[in-house]
N, C-alpha and C positions, 0 to 999 in steps of 0.2 A: 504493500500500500504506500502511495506517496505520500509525505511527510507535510503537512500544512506550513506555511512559509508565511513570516511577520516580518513585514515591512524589509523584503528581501534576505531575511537569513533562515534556513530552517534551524526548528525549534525541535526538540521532544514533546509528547502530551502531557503529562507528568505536572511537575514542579512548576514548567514554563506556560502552561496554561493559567494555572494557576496565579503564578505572578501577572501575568497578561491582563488576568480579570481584576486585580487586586488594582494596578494601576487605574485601570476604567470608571473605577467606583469610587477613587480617591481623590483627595485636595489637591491641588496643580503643583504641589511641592516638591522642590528639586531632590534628587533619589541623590544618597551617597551608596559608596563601595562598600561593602564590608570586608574588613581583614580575613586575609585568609586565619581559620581555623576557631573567628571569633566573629563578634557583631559590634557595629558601630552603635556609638552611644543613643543615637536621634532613633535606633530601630524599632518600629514596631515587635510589640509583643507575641514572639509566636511563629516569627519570621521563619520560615523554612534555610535551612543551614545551605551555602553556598547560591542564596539567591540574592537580588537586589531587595536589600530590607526599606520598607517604607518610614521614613522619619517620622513623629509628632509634628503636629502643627506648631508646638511651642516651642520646640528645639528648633524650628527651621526660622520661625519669624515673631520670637517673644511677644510682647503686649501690642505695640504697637505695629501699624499696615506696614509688611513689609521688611519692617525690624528684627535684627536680633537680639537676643537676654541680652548681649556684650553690648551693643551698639544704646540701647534702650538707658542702661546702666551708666554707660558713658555720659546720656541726654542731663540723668537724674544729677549725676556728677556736677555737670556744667551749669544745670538750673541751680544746682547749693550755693557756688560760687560767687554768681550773679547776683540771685538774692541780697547774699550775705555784703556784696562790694555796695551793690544798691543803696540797702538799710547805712553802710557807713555813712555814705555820701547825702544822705538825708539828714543823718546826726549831724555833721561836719557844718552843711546848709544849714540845719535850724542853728547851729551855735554859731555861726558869718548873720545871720538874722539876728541874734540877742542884741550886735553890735552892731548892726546897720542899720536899723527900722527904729524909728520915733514911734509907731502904734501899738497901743497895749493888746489889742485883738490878733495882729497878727505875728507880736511875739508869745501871746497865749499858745496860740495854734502851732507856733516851733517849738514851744518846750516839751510840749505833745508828741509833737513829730520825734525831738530828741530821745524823747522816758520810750517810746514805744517803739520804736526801733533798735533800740539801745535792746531790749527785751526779744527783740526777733531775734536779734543775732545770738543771745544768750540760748535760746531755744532751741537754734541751729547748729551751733558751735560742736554739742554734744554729737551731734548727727552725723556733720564734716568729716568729724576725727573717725567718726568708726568707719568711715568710708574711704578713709585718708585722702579725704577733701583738703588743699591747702587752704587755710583762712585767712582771710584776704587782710592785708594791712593800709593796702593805698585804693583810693577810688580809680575809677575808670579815665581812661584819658578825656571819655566825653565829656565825664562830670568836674574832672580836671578843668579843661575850657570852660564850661559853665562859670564856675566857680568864681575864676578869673575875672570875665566879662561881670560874675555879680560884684567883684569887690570895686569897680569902677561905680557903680550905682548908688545911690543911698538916698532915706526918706521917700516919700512915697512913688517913686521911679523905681525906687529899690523892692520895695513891698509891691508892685503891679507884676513885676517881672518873676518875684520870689513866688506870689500865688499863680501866673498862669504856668510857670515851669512845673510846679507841683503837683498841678490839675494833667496836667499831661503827664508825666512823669506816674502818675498813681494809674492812669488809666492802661501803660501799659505793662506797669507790673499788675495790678488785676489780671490782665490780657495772661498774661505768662503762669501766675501762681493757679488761676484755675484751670490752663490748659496743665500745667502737671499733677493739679489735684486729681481732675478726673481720667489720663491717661498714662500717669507716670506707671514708672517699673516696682521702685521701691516701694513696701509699704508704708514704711517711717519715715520716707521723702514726703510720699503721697500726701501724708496726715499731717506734717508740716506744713505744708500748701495749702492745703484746706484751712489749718489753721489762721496761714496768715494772710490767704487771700479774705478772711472776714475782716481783720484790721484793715489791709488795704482798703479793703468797701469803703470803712468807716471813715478813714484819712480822706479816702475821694469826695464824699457827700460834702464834710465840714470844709473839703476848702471851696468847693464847690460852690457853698452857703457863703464862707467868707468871700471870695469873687463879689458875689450880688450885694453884700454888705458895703463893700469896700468900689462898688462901683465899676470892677475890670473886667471889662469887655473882652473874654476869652474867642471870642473871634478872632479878634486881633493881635496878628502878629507883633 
């Protein structure tokens, strides 16, 4: 009897049927080798010995589309970072605010920003390390320039520019802390985020309010 031929190679009935149908039925996930006389880690349970073993879904593309556990882990890493350089740079601003701004209102709202940032980092720090996250000492080079341009400013020039920076600045760390709340890898990343995108909410609303109190037209560049 002639031998059925797949995709120009003939096959035995056997095992390679078997795998044939196994493929047809599965997730479009890329097949590894198995070692000879063993099985790769990613292999389905069960796999017949000396065939192509079907990986996990989760071995081949962790949490997120696409991604791997490594590559996901890497993401969690980078968002601690971030975070953690952000919250500095926010403390650093509201204390250039103690010393720039004539307004009791919107030094109220930097010493806020100071206590509750200062407490992110505190929350996070713990996290970093077990993940041997480096904890960041200096700000970012953008909030570097920032900074800069605000020390040229002062009274309520200084205070227009300090609240729309911050109203933007919070909207997109929101943007960030709940895209890793609700798709990070880590769990005690995760729940960090969660945590601190509720503070962020809160920092965005109050400056938000102070804006309208204070008159600045967030339109406006």
């Amino acid at each position: 009897m002639k031998r059925p031929a797949v995709q120009g190679k003939t096959v035995v009935h056997g095992s390679a049927l078997l795998l044939f149908g196994a493929i047809c039925i599965a997730p479009p996930f890329v097949l590894t080798q198995s070692s000879a006389g063993g099985q790769s880690p990613g292999a389905a349970v069960g796999s017949t010995p000396g065939t192509t073993p079907i990986p996990s879904p989760e071995d081949q593309l962790g949490n997120m589309g696409g991604m791997s556990a490594a590559q996901q882990a890497a993401i969690d890493k980078i968002f601690l970072k971030k975070a953690m350089q952000g919250s500095l740079a926010e403390v650093q601003l509201g204390e250039l605010t103690l010393q720039k701004s004539n307004n009791d209102q919107v030094k109220q709202f930097a010493r806020k920003m100071i206590d509750d940032h200062t407490k992110l980092n505190e929350q996070m720090k713990p996290i970093a390390q077990q993940l041997s996250v480096e904890i960041p000492t200096e700000v970012s080079k953008k909030d570097k320039s920032l900074m800069s341009k605000m020390q040229g400013l002062s009274g309520p020039a200084y205070d227009q520019a300090y609240i729309k920076d911050t109203v933007k600045g919070h909207k997109e760390d929101l943007s960030s802390f709940q895209m890793e709340a609700s798709r990070g890898h880590d769990p005690t990343v995760k729940d960090a985020a969660l945590q601190g995108s509720k503070t962020i909410s809160e920092h965005l609303q109050m400056a938000q309010q102070l804006a309208k109190d204070q008159n600045v037209d967030l339109a406006k560049k």
